[in-house]
Structures are given as structure tokens and as C-alpha cells.
C-alpha positions in Angstrom: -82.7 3.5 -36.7 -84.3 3.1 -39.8 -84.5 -0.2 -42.3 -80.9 -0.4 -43.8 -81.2 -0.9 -47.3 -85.0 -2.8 -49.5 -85.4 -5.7 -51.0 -84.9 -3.9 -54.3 -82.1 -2.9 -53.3 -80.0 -6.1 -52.1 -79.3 -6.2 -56.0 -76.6 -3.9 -55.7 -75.6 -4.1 -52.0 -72.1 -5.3 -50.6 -72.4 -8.1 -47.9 -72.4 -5.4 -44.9 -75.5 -4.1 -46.6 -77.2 -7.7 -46.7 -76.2 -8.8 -43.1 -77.9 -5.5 -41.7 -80.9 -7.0 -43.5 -80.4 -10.3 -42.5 -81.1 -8.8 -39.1 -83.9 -6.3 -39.4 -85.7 -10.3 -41.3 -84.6 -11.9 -38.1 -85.7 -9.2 -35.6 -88.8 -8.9 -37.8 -89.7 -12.8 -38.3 -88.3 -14.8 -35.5 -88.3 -18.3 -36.9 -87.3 -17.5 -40.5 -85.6 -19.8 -41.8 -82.7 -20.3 -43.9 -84.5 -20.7 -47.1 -86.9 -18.2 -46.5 -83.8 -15.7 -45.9 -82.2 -16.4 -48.4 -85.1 -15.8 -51.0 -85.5 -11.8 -49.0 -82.0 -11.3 -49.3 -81.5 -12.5 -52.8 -79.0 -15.5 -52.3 -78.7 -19.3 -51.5 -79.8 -20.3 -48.4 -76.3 -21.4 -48.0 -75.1 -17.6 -48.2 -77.8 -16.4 -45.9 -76.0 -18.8 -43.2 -72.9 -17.1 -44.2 -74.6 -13.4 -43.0 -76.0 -15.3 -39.8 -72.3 -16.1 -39.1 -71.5 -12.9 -40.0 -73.3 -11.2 -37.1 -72.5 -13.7 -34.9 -68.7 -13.0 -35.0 -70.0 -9.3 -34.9 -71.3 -9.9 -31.1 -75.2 -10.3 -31.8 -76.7 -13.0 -30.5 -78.4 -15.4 -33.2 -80.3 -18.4 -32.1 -81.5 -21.3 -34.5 -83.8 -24.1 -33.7 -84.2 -26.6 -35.3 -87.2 -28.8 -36.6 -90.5 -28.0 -38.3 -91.1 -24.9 -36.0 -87.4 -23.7 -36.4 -85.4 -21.0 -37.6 -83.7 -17.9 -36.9 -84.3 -15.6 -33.9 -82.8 -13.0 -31.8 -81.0 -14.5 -28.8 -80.7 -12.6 -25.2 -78.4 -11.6 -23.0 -76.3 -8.9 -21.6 -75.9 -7.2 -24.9 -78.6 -7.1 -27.0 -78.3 -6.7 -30.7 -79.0 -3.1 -32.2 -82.9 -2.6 -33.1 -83.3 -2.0 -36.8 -86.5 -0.2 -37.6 -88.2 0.6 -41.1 -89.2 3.7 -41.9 -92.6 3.3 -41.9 -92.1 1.4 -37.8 -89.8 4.3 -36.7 -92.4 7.3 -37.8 -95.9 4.4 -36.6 -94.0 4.6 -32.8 -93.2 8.5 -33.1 -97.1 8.6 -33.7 -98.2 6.3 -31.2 -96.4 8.7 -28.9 -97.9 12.0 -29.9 -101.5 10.3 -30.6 -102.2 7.1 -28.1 -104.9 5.5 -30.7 -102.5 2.5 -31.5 -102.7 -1.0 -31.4 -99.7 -2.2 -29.9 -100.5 -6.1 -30.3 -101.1 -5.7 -33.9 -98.4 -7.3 -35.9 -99.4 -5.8 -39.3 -99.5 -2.4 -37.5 -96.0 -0.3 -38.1 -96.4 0.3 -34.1 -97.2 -3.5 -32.9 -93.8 -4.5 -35.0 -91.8 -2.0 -33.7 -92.8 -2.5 -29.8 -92.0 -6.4 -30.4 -88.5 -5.5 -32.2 -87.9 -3.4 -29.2 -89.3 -6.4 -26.4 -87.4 -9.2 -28.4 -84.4 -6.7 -27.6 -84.7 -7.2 -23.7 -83.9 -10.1 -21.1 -86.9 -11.9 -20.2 -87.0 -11.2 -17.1 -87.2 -7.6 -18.2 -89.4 -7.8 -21.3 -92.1 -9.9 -19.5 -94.5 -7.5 -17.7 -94.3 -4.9 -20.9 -95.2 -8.3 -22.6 -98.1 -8.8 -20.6 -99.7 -5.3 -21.0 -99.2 -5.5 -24.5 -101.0 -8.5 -25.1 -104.0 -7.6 -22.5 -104.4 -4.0 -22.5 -107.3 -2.4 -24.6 -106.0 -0.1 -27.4 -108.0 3.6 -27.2 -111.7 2.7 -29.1 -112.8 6.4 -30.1 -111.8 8.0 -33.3 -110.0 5.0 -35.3 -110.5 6.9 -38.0 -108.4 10.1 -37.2 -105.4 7.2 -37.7 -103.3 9.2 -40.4 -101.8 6.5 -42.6 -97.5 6.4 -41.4 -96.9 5.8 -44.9 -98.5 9.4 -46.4 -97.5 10.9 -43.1 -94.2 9.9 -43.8 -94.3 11.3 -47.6 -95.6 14.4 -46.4 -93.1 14.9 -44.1 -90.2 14.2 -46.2 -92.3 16.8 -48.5 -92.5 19.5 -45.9 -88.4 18.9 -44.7 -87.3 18.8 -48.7 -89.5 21.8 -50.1 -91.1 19.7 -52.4 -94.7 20.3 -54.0 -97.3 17.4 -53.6 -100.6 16.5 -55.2 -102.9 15.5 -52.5 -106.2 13.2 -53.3 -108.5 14.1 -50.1 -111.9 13.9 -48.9 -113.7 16.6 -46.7 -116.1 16.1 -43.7 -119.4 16.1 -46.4 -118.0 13.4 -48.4 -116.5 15.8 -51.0 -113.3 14.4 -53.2 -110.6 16.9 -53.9 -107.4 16.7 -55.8 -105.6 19.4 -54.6 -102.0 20.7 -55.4 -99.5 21.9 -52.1 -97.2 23.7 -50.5 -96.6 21.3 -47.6 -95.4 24.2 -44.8 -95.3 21.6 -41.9 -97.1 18.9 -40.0 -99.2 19.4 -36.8 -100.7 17.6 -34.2 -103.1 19.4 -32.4 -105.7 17.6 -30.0 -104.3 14.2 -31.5 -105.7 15.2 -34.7 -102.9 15.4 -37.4 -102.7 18.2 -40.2 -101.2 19.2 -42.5 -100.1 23.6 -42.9 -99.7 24.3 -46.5 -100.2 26.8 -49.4 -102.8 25.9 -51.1 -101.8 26.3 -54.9 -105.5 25.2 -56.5 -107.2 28.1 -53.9 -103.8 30.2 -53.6 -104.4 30.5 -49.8 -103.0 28.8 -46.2 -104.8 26.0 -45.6 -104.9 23.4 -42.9 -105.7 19.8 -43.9 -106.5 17.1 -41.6 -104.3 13.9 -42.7 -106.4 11.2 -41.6 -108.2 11.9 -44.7 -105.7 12.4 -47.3 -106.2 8.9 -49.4 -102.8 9.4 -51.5 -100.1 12.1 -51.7 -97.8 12.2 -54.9 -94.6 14.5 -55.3 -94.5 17.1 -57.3 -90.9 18.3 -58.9 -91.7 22.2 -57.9 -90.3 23.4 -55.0 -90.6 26.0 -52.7 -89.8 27.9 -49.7 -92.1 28.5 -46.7 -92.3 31.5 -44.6 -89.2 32.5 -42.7 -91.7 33.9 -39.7 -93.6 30.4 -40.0 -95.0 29.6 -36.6 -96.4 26.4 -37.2 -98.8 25.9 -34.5 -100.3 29.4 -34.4 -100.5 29.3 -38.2 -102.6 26.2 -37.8 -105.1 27.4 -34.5 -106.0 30.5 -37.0 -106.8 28.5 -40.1 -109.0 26.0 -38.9 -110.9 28.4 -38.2 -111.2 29.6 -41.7 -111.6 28.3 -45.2 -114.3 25.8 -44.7 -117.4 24.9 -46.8 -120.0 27.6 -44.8 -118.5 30.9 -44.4 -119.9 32.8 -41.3 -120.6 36.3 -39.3 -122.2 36.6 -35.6 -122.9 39.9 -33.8 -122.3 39.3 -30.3 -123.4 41.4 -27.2 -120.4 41.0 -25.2 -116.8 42.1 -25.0 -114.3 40.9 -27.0 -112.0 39.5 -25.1 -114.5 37.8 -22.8 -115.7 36.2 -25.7 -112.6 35.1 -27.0 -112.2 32.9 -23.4 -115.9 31.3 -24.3 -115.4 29.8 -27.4 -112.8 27.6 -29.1 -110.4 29.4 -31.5 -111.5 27.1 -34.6 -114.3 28.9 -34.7 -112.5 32.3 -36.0 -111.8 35.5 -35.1 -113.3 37.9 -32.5 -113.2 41.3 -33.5 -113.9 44.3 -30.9 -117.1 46.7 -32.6 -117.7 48.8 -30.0 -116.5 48.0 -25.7 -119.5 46.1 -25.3 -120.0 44.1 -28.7 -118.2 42.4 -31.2 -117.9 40.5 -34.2 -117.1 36.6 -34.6 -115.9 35.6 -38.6 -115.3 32.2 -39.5 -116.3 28.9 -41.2 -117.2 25.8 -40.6 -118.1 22.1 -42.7 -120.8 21.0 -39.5 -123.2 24.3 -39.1 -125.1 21.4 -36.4 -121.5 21.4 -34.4 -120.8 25.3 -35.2 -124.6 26.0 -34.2 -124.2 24.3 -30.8 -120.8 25.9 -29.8 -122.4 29.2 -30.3 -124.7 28.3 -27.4 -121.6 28.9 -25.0 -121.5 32.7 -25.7 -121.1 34.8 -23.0 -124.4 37.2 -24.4 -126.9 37.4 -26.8 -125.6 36.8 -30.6 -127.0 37.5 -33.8 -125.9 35.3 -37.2 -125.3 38.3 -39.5 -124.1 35.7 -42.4 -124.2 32.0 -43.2 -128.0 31.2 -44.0 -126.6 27.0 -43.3 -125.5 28.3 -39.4 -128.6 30.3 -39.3 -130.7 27.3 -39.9 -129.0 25.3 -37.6 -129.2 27.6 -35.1 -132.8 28.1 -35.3 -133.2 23.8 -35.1 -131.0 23.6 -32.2 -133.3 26.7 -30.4 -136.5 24.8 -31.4 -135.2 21.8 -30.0 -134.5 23.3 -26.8 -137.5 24.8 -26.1 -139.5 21.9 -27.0 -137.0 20.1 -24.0 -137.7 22.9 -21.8 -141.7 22.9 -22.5 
């Protein structure tokens, strides 16, 4: 569940509040000691005993050691003590789920700090091969940087849930910086790549923003209230395949449907022109990347529009038959 109550808060919070914290710090920092409890929780070391004893008579199992490397810790047994997780751990293991590019031996990672709240949790006789594969396996290498941050994740969600406006600062594929105002609709992960569905108020259109490279996301006090209809995942397949920097047109000599099996749906719409050709309309930030999916169309094509595809297109053929000659 998540963290019970901050360190800001303690201030004002009764001693159930305060225990509850005293917990998530032991679960959190086995070893902490007295001292050092007593400064998170806002009291005398003496009083931070007190909330040790407290969920000791409470049934959780507390261990101390003592000497230089002592402290606090959470004991084992038969009944383990109730996981507290922050926020931030709670939504990092929902992601490491749904994504896989975690590194679960990381401490300082919101997903490495959960898992080892949950293995501290279990008898050791339980815990210790789920220890082992932490500490040995490799985390996935590829794309670290499609890694959305928990914490704007986290915002963003709370955003879409409360009908709240948001200021995003992002930066698109070609480097560009953007400061654009939202209607967060809903979060998506598609292909392990998070997004965010919104209405975008600057360009007064749906858009479909990848999170990994929002930099900072800031409430707004307007709110709003998305589509009844809203079908979150076929909203987003449609619009990525739309409202990039390099809008363009292809001709294609083929049937429309047979086309629309050839070719990823990014890449936009297939309309019918006559039984035997159609039209594809999209956009795109990479014309190199759009250029060389077009190479999997079922028939000759034609770029009507988008002189940056067109070029591309004519590289990547001049490439090939150089290969071929």
C-alpha cells in the first residue's frame, strides 16, 4: 500500500501515523538506528523506541542489533509485517511489470526498493533464490531511455484520474523543446513505450505524447472532461500516426486492405481510391525510418506529398541499388 504519511507531515501526525512510518524507515533502511529514526520521524530517539515497541505489541516482528553495525530491521517468521510502499515504489513495480526495462538490484531505483521491501518480507528459506536472481541477473540493456520517470508518470496519472490540466515541458525526437499545455485523456503503454492521450490545448488537437521524454509536468487549476466514447488504446494506434513534424501522402498500387496488413498502423491511414489503389496519409519525425517501412508495400507507391520522405526515399533506393550493383 502506499507510504503512510511524509516527513513533512509527521508535524501534525498522531502516534499511529508515526509508528506506520517508523516501519516503512525500518522496511526501507534495515539497520537504522534509533537516532537516525528519531531525526525522520521528528522525535527523541527515546520516542522512536517507544514506536518500535509500539509495533512490536502490534505483532510485527522488530529486530535490533546491537554494536557499530546495528540497528533496526525487519525480523522473520510465520507472519510477516505488512509491506508499506511509497507512492513513487508502488507505481516503479506496476511499471516494471507492464515494461521489463528495470533494474531490480538498484537501491535508488523505486523498483529495486520495492522488490527488497517485498524479499525482506519472506522466510529465508523462501526469499533466498528470488534473492539470488536479483542480485545476478542482467537487467534488459536496449532502450534505457524509453524509462518514463515514476515520478511524472505518477503526476500524470493522478492528472488524467482527477481531470486536471497540466503544463508539460517536452522534447521531440529532433531535439526540439516544447512547453505544451494538456488535456491528459489517459496513459498508454503500447510496445513498452509509455504515452500519454491528451487534448492538446496549444495545437487544439488529440495528441499522443511519448512520456519518456516529458522532462517536467506541472498542474494546471482547469479541468476538464474527456470523451465519454474514449477508447484509449485505439485513440492512441490512430494518432501516432498523425501529428508529427513531416506531414505525408503515398499513392499505392495495391488494395487497400492488403496494404493495411503490410504496414504498421503508425504510419496512418489507408484509404481505398479505386479496388486496386489507394491512398496512405500520415506523418512522421524520422522520414529515414518512414522511408524504409515504405519498402514493405505490397506494390509499387508513389510519394504524392512530403518532399523530407521523398528524399529519403530516393537515398534509401540509391543505396540499394548501389548494394545490388
Amino acid at each position: 500500500m502506499p507510504s503512510a504519511t511524509s516527513d513533512v507531515d509527521l508535524a501534525e501526525a498522531g502516534p499511529t501515523a508515526r509508528a506506520l512510518r517508523a516501519l516503512e524507515l525500518i522496511q526501507g533502511q534495515p539497520g537504522i538506528t534509533a537516532e537516525r529514526l528519531g531525526d525522520r520521524l521528528g522525535v527523541t530517539p527515546r520516542a522512536a523506541r517507544r514506536y518500535v515497541a509500539t509495533l512490536r505489541e502490534a505483532g510485527i516482528p522488530i529486530a535490533s542489533v546491537s554494536g557499530p553495525a546495528g540497528g533496526y530491521r525487519p525480523g522473520r517468521g510465520l507472519r510477516p509485517p505488512p509491506v508499506v510502499f511509497t507512492p513513487e515504489e508502488a507505481l516503479g513495480l506496476v511499471m516494471a511489470v507492464l515494461d521489463g526495462h528495470h533494474d531490480p538490484d538498484d537501491a535508488a531505483d523505486p523498483v529495486g526498493s520495492g522488490i527488497g521491501k517485498i524479499l525482506r518480507t519472506l522466510p529465508e528459506s523462501v526469499a533466498a533464490q528470488a534473492e539470488t536472481v536479483r542480485r545476478v541477473a542482467a537487467p534488459v540493456p536496449d532502450r534505457p531511455d524509453a524509462r518514463p520517470a515514476p515520478e511524472s508518470t505518477s503526476t500524470l496519472v493522478r492528472a488524467c484520474a482527477d481531470g486536471r490540466e497540466a503544463r508539460i515541458d517536452y522534447r521531440t525526437e529532433a531535439g526540439r523543446e516544447l512547453v505544451i499545455e494538456v488535456q491528459p485523456w489517459a496513459v498508454v503503454v503500447r510496445h513498452s513505450r509509455w504515452y500519454l492521450l491528451c487534448h492538446s490545448l496549444t495545437s487544439d488537437a488529440t495528441r499522443a505524447y511519448r512520456i519518456d521524454r516529458i522532462r517536467r509536468v506541472s498542474m494546471l487549476p482547469g479541468r476538464f472532461t474527456p470523451p465519454p466514447d474514449l477508447d484509449p488504446v485505439a485513440a492512441l494506434v490512430r494518432h501516432l500516426g498523425e501529428g508529427w513534424d513531416f506531414p505525408v501522402e503515398v499513392l499505392v498500387d495495391a488494395p487497400a486492405d492488403r496494404v493495411a496488413q503490410c504496414i504498421p498502423t503508425t504510419m496512418g491511414r489507408v484509404e481505398p481510391v479505386t479496388d486496386d489503389t489507394c491512398r496512405l496519409v500520415g506523418s512522421t519525425s524520422n522520414p529515414r525510418s518512414y522511408a524504409a517501412d515504405l519498402a514493405s508495400l505490397p506494390g509499387a507507391f508513389r510519394v504524392e506529398r512530403g518532399d523530407e520522405v521523398r528524399a529519403a526515399v530516393q537515398a534509401l533506393g540509391e543505396r540499394f541499388v548501389s548494394a545490388a550493383g
